[in-house]
C-alpha positions in Angstrom: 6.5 -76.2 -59.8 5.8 -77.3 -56.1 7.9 -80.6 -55.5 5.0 -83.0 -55.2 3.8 -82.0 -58.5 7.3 -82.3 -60.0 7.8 -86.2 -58.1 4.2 -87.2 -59.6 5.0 -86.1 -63.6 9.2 -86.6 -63.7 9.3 -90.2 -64.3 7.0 -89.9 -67.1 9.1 -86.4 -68.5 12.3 -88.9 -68.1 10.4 -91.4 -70.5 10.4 -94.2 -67.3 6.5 -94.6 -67.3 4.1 -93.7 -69.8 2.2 -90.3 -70.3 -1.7 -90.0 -70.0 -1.8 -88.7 -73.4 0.3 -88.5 -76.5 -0.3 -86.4 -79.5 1.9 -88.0 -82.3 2.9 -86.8 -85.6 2.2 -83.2 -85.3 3.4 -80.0 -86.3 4.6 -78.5 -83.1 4.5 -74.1 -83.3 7.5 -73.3 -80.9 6.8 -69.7 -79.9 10.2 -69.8 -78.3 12.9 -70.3 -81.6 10.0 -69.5 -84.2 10.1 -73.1 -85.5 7.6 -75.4 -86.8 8.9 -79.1 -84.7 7.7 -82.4 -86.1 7.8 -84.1 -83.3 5.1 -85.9 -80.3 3.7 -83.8 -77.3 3.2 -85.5 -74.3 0.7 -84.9 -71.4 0.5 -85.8 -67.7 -2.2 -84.6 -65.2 -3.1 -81.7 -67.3 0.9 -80.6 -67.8 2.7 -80.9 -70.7 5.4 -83.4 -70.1 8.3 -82.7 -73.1 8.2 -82.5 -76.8 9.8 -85.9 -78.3 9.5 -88.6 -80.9 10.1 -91.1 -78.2 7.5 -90.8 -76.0 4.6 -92.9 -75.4 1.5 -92.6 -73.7 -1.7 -94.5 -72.7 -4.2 -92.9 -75.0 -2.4 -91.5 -78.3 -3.8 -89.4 -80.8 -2.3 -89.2 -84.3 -2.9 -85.6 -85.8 -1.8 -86.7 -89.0 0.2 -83.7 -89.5 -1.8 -81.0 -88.8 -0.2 -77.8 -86.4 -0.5 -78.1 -82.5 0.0 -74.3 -80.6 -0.3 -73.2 -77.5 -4.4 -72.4 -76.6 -5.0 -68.9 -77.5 -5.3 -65.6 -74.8 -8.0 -62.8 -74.7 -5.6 -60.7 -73.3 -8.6 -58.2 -72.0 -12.3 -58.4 -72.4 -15.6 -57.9 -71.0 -17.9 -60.9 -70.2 -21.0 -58.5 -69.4 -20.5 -56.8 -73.0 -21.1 -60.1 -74.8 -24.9 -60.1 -72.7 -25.3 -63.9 -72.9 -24.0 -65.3 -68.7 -20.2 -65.7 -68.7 -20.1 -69.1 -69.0 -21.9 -69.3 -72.5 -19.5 -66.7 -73.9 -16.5 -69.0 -72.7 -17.3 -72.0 -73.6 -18.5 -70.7 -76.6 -15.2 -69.0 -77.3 -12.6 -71.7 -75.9 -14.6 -73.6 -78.9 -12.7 -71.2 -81.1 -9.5 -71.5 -79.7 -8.9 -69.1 -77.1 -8.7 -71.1 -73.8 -7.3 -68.0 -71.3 -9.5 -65.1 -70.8 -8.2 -62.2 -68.4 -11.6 -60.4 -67.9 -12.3 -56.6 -66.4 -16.1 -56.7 -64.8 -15.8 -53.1 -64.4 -19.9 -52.9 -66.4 -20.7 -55.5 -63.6 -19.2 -53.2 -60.9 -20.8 -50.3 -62.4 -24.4 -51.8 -61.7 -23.6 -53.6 -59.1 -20.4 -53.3 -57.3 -18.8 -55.5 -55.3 -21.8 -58.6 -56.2 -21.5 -57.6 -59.6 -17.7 -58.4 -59.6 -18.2 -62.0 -57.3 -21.1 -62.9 -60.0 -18.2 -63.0 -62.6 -15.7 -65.0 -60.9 -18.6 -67.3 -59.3 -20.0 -68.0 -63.2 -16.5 -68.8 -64.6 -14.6 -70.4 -61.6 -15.7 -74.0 -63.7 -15.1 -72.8 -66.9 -13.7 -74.9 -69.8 -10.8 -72.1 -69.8 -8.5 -70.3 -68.0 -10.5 -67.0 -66.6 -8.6 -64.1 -64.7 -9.9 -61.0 -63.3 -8.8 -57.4 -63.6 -9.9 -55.7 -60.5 -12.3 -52.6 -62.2 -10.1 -49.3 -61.0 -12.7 -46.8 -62.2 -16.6 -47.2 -61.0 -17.6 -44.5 -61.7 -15.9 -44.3 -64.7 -15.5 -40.1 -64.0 -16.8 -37.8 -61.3 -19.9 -36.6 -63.7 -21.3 -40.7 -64.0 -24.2 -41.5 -62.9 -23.8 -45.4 -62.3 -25.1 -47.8 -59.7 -22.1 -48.3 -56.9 -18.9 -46.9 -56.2 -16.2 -49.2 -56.1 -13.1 -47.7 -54.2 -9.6 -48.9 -52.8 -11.4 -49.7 -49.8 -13.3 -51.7 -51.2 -11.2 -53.9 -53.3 -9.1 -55.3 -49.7 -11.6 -58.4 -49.5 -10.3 -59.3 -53.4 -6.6 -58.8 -52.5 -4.7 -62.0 -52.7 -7.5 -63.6 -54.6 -4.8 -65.8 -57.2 -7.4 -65.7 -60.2 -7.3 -61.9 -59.9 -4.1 -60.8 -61.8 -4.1 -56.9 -61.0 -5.5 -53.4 -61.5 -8.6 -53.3 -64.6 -8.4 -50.5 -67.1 -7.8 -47.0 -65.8 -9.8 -44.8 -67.6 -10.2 -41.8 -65.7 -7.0 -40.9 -66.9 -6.9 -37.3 -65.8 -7.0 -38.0 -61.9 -3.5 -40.3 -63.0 -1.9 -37.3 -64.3 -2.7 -35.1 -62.5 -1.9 -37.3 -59.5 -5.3 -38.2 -57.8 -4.8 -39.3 -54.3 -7.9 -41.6 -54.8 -6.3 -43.3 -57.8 -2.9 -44.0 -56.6 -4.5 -45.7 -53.9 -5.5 -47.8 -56.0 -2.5 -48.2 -57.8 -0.4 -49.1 -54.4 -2.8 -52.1 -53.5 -1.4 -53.5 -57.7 1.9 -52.3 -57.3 3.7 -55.5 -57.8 1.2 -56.4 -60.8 0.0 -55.6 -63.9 -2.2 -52.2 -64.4 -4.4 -51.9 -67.6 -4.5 -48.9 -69.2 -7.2 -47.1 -70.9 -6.1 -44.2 -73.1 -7.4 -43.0 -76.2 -5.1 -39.9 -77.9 -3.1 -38.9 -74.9 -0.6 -36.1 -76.0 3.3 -37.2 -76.2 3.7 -35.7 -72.5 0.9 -36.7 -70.4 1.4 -40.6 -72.3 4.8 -40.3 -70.5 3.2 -39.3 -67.5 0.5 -41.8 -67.4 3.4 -44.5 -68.1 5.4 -43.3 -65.4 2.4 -43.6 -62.7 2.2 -47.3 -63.1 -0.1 -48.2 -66.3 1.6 -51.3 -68.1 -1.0 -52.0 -70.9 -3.8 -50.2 -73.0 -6.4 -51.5 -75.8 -7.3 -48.6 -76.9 -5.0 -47.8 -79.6 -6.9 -47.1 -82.6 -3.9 -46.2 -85.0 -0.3 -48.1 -85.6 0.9 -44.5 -85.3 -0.7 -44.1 -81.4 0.1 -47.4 -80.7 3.7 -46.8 -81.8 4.3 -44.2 -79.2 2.8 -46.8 -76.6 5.1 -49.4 -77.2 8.0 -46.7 -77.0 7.3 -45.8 -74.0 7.2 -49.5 -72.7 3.5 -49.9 -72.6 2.5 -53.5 -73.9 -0.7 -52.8 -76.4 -3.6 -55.3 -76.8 -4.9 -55.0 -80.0 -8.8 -55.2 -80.1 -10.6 -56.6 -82.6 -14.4 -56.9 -81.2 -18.2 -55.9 -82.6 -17.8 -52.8 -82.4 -14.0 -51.5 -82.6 -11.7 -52.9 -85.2 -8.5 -52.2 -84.8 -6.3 -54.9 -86.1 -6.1 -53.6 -90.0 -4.6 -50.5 -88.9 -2.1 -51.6 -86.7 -1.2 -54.5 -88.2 -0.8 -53.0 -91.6 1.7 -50.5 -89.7 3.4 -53.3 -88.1 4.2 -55.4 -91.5 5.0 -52.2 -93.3 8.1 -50.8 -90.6 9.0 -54.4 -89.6 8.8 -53.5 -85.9 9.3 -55.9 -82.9 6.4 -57.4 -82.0 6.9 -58.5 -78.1 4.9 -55.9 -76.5 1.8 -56.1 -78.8 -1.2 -59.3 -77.7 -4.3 -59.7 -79.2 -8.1 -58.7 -77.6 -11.3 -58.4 -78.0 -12.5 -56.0 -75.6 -16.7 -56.4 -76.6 -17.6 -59.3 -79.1 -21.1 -60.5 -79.4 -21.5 -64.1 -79.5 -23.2 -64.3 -83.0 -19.8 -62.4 -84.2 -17.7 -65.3 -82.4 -19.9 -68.1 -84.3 -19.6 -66.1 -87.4 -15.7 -64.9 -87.7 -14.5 -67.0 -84.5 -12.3 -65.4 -81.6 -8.9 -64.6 -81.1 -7.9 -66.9 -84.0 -10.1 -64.8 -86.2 -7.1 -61.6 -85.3 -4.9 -64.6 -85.8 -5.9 -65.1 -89.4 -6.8 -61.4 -90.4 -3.0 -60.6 -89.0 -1.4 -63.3 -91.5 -3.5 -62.3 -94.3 -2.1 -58.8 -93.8 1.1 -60.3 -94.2 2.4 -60.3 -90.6 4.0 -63.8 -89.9 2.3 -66.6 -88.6 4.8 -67.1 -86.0 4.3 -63.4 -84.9 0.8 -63.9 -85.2 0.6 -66.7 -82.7 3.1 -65.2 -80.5 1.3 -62.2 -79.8 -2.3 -64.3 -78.9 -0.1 -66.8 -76.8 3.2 -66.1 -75.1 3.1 -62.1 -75.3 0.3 -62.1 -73.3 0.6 -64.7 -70.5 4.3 -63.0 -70.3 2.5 -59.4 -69.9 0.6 -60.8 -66.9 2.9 -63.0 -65.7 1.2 -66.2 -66.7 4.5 -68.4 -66.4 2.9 -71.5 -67.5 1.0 -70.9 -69.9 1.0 -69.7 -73.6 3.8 -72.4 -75.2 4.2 -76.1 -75.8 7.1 -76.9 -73.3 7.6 -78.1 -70.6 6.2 -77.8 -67.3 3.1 -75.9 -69.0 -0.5 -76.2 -68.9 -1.5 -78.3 -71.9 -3.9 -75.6 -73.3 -3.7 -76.5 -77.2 -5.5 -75.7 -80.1 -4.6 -77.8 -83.3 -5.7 -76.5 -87.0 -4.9 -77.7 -90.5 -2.4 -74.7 -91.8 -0.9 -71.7 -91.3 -2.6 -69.3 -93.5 -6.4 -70.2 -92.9 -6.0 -71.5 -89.4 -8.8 -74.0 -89.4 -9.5 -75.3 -86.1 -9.9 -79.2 -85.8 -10.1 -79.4 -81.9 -9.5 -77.3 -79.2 -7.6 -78.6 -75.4 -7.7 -77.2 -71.8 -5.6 -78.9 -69.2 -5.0 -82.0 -71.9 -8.7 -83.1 -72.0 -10.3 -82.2 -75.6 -13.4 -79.7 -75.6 -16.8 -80.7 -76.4 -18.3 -78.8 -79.0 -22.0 -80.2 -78.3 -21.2 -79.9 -74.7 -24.6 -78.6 -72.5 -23.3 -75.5 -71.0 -24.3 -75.4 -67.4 -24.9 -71.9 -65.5 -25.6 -70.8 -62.2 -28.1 -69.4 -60.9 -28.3 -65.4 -60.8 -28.7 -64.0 -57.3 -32.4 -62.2 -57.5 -31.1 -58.8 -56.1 -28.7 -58.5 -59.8 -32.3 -59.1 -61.3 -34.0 -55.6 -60.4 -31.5 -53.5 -61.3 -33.5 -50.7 -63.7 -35.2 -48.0 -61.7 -36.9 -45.0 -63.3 -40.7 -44.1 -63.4 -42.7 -43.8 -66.7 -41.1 -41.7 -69.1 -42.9 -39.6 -72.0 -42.5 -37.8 -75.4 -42.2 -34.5 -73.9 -39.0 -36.1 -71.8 -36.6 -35.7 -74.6 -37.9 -32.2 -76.0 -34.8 -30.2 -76.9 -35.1 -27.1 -78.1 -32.4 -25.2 -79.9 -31.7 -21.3 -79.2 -28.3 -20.8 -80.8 -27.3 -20.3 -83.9 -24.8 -23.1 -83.5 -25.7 -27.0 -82.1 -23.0 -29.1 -81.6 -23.6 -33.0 -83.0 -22.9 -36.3 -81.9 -20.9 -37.4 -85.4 -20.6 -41.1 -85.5 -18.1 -43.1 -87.0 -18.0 -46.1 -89.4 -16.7 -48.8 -87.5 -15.0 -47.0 -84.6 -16.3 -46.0 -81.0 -14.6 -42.6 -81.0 -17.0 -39.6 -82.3 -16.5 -36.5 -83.9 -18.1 -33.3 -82.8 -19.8 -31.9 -85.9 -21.5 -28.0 -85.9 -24.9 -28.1 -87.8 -26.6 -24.8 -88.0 -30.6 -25.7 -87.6 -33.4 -23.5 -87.4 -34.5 -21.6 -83.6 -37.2 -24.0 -82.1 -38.6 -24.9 -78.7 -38.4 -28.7 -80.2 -35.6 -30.0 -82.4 -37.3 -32.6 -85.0 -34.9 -35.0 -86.2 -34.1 -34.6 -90.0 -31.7 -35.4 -93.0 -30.1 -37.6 -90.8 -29.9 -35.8 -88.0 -31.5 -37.9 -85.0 -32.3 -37.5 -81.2 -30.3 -39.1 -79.0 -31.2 -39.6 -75.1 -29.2 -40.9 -72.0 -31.9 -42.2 -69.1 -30.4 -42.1 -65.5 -31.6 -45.8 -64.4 -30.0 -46.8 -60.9 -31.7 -44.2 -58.6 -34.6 -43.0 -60.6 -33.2 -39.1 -60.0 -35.3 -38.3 -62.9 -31.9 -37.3 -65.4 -32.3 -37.3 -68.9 -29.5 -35.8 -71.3 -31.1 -35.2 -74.9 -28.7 -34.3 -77.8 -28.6 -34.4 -81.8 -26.4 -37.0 -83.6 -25.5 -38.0 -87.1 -24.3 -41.1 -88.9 -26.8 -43.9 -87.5 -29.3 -43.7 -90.0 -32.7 -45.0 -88.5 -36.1 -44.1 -90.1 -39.6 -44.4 -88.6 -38.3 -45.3 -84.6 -35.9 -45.8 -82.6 -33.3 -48.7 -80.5 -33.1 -48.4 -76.9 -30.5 -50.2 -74.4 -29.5 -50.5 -70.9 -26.1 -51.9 -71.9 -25.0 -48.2 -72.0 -21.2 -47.8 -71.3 -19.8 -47.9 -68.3 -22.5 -46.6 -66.2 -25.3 -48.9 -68.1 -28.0 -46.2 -67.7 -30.8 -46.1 -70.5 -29.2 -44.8 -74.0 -31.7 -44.5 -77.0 -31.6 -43.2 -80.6 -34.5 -42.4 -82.8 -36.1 -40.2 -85.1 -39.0 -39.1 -83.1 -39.9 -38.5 -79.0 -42.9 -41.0 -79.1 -40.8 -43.7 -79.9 -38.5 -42.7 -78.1 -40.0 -42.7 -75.0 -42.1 -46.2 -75.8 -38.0 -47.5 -76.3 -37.3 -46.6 -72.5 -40.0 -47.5 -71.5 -40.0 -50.9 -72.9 -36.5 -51.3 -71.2 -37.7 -50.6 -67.8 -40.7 -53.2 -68.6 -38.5 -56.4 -69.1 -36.0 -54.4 -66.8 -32.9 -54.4 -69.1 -32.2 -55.5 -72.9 -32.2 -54.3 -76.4 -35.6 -53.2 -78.2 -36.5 -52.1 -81.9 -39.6 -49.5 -81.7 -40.8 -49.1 -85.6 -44.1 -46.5 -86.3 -45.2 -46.4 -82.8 -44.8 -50.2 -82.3 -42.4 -52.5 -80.0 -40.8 -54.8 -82.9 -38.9 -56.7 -80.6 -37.2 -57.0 -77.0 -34.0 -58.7 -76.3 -34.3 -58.8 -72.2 -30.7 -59.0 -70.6 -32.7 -59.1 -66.9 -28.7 -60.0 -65.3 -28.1 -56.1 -64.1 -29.5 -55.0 -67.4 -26.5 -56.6 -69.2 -27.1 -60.1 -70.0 -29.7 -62.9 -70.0 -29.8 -66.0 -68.6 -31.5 -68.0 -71.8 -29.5 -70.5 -74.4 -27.4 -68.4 -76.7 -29.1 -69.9 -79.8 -32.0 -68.3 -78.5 -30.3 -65.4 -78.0 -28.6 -65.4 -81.5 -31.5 -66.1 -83.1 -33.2 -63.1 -81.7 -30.4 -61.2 -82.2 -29.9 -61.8 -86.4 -33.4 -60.7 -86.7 -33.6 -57.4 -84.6 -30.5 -56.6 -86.7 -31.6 -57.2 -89.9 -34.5 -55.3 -88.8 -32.6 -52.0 -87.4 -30.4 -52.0 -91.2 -34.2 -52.0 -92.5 -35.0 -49.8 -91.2 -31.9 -47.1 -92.1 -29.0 -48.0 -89.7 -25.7 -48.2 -91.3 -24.1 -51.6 -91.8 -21.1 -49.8 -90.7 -22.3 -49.9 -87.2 -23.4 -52.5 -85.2 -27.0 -51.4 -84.2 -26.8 -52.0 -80.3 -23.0 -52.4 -79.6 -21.9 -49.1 -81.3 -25.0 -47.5 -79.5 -23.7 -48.5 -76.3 -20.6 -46.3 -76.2 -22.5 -43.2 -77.2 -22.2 -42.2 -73.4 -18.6 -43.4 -72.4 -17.1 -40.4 -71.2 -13.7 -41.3 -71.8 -13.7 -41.5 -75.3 -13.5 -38.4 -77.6 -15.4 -36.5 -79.0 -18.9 -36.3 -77.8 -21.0 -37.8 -75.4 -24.4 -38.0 -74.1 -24.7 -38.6 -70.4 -27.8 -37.9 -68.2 -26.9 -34.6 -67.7 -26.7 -33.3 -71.1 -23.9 -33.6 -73.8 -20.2 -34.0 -72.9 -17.0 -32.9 -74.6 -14.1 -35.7 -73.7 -10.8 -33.1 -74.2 -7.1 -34.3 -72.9 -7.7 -31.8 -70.0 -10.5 -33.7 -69.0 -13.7 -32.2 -70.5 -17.1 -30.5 -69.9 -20.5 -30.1 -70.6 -21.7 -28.5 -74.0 -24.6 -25.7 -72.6 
């Protein structure tokens, strides 16, 4: 603490003046000793003062026993993914609870580069929260992307020093690490002396080690206790995700309670969560809750979405009621259900009903979908071998599984018994790409969902069960130039427009919401599986750092530990 902060708030800590703010007879969680302390919490300029029966404030507010913890951390997410502008999502979220947010624009970057990654510290630089940035490591995401910018070590210098940016984002392209890419640990000497995010999906006992070893501190992509196990032995800190799409916390949890491990080096995330999922289950204090009712211990709970992670990423003052830290609190009624009454950043309580103000989007992040027309006889795919690899999707997960169907020799494939087209649009450059594959497990009937929120390189992904409708999907994107869209019997059933680099919108989330519930409803009408979220699972069809297939622009991808290829 700098010395004229420390003159301004002692005599108040010593009990000689009064604080701003006193929150009397509360339940205090101490994330230090693992202790519930009846006892006063005091507040002075937005710093917590000392915990104590005897002070007294100006204002006081009697919680009449109910808990008072520290505010709760995303420990990594994406703003874009969650398509309304970031300062809906986080104001909407710090609502919830969670009042840090340590964010990787790496979709931004991909679109947009270095504007995409100043639009998402501009928007949230106000932001009822606490909102760091991860500095996105790999734009492209791999050397066969077709995204909108590369974003290399150079290019990073004008962000170094920057304090709200906190290291290196989520390094996915996990082969150059290994194998000891120049380019890479570039990047990795400019983050040295802070935290690198990981990215690392069923890396083999060895090359873990040597991923470790090159720098990574973190990873959230864990999808078993027994990977995340070998993680945390190897002294990477995990960040268990729990978002729309991947949901991880049963798993690990459940492995947690059942071997009675230490629990330091796990935090809580949410990597991609919609906001009508965050009004429906709430945020981090939804893996909060879930975690308890697995049987982990509320303290352990709380620990690992407050302290674990602001110590992770050196955050030394914040994540705990003590003093000298940021009074970031979030007070509920119990510790089972975790019902929150009221939610504080910097001592000052947040406003529900509060009008969310946002900036204004620079035009050029506005145009950002460039292809020509596109037509049925795009996304012919005929099938000439007596084998075709599939696109097998799973329940609940973003990993696939590569399935081998045996169909009949044609210059066309027609989509059937569940087996559906599914097409990757290049959509920066208009160079004309389009990878078409077969996949299995979605479900649709009579149409097909487009969107340009296509992980990481956000080109054009659509799914459907014939090439009309395909093509009228793609088509429809480049119309409102980014967003979600339902195509049923030759007919657009609705749009969602994210116009903001194709990955969000600029409208009320209500709206949004709104429009949202019924073009869901509408996809599990039409056949999707309610195991999948329609748009959100879609999205990481083409990330090509995930196994097991892929569909990319240029054709269907096999993600292997060595790095993979292209299925011919």
């Amino acid at each position: 603490m700098k010395y004229e902060t420390y003159k301004k708030l002692a005599g108040a800590t010593l009990g000689k003046v009064k604080a701003d703010l006193v929150f009397k007879n509360c339940k205090v969680v101490d994330v230090f000793t693992g202790e519930i302390v009846e006892s006063c919490v005091a507040v002075k300029d937005g710093i917590i003062l000392g915990v104590s029966k005897s002070y007294r404030g100006k204002k006081e507010i009697d919680l009449g026993g109910a808990y008072i913890a520290p505010g709760f951390i995303d420990a990594h997410l994406h703003l874009e993914s969650t398509m309304v502008a970031p300062a809906e999502l986080i104001a909407t979220a710090a609502a919830y609870g969670t009042t840090t947010f340590i964010v990787d624009p790496h979709e931004a970057a991909n679109v947009s580069g270095a504007d995409g990654i100043q639009y998402i510290l501009q928007q949230t630089e106000k932001s009822p929260a606490n909102v760091f940035v991860m500095m996105p490591s790999c734009v492209p995401a791999t050397n066969i992307d077709d995204n909108g910018c590369m974003f290399a070590a150079n290019d990073m210098y004008p962000f170094i020093g920057n304090p709200r940016i906190l290291g290196l984002g989520e390094v996915m392209d996990t082969e150059a690490v290994i194998s000891g890419d120049p380019r890479m640990f570039a990047k990795f000497a400019l983050f040295e002396h802070q935290v690198i995010d990981g990215h690392a999906p069923f890396l083999p006992n060895k090359k873990l080690s040597a991923y470790k070893m090159a720098g990574v501190d973190t990873d959230h992509e864990a999808s078993s206790f027994e990977y995340a196990l070998e993680e945390v032995r190897r002294g990477i800190h995990v960040h268990i995700r729990e978002g729309s799409a991947a949901h991880n916390v049963d798993d690990i949890v459940k492995g947690i309670v059942r071997t009675g491990i230490d629990t330091e080096h796990f935090s809580f995330c949410t990597d991609d969560k919609h906001i009508e999922d965050i009004l429906r289950d709430g945020h981090i204090g939804y893996n909060v809750k879930r975690s308890v009712e697995l049987g982990l211990s509320p303290f352990k709970a709380i620990k690992m979405a407050t302290i674990n992670s602001a110590k992770c990423y050196g955050l030394k003052n914040l994540g705990a009621i003590s003093p000298g830290y940021q009074a970031d609190f979030v007070i509920f009624d119990n510790m089972k259900d975790f019902n929150i009454l009221d939610v504080y950043f910097k001592g000052k309580r947040i406003d529900r009903q509060a009008e969310v103000k946002v900036k204004k989007c620079p035009a050029s992040l506005k145009r950002t979908v460039n292809i020509s027309k596109v037509t049925a006889d795009d996304f012919i795919l005929p099938v000439r071998k007596g084998t075709t690899h599939v696109i097998g999707m799973e329940p609940k997960q973003i990993v696939t599984n590569d399935i081998t169907a045996h169909f009949d020799k044609t210059e066309n494939f027609i989509p059937h018994d569940g087996y559906l087209k599914i097409a990757a649009v290049e959509r920066h450059k208009n160079s004309g790409k389009i990878g078409v594959a077969v996949s299995k497990g979605y479900g649709i009937h009579g149409g097909a969902v487009a969107s340009s929120v296509s992980h990481d390189s956000h080109n054009i992904i659509v799914i459907g069960d014939n090439d009309e409708d395909i093509a009228l999907a793609v088509n429809e994107i480049a119309r409102v130039q980014g967003g979600y869209t339902i195509i049923e019997n030759g007919k657009v059933f609705d749009t969602l427009p994210l116009p903001i680099m194709g990955l969000m919108t600029d409208v009320n989330f209500e709206e949004v919401n709104e429009k949202l519930k019924v073009m869901k409803e509408k996809a599990y009408e039409m056949g999707v599986s309610k195991d999948f979220d329609p748009f959100i699972t879609l999205s990481f069809m083409a990330l090509t750092v995930i196994p097991e297939l892929r569909i990319t622009p240029r054709g269907l991808y096999r993600v292997t530990d060595a790095g993979g290829g292209f299925i011919k």
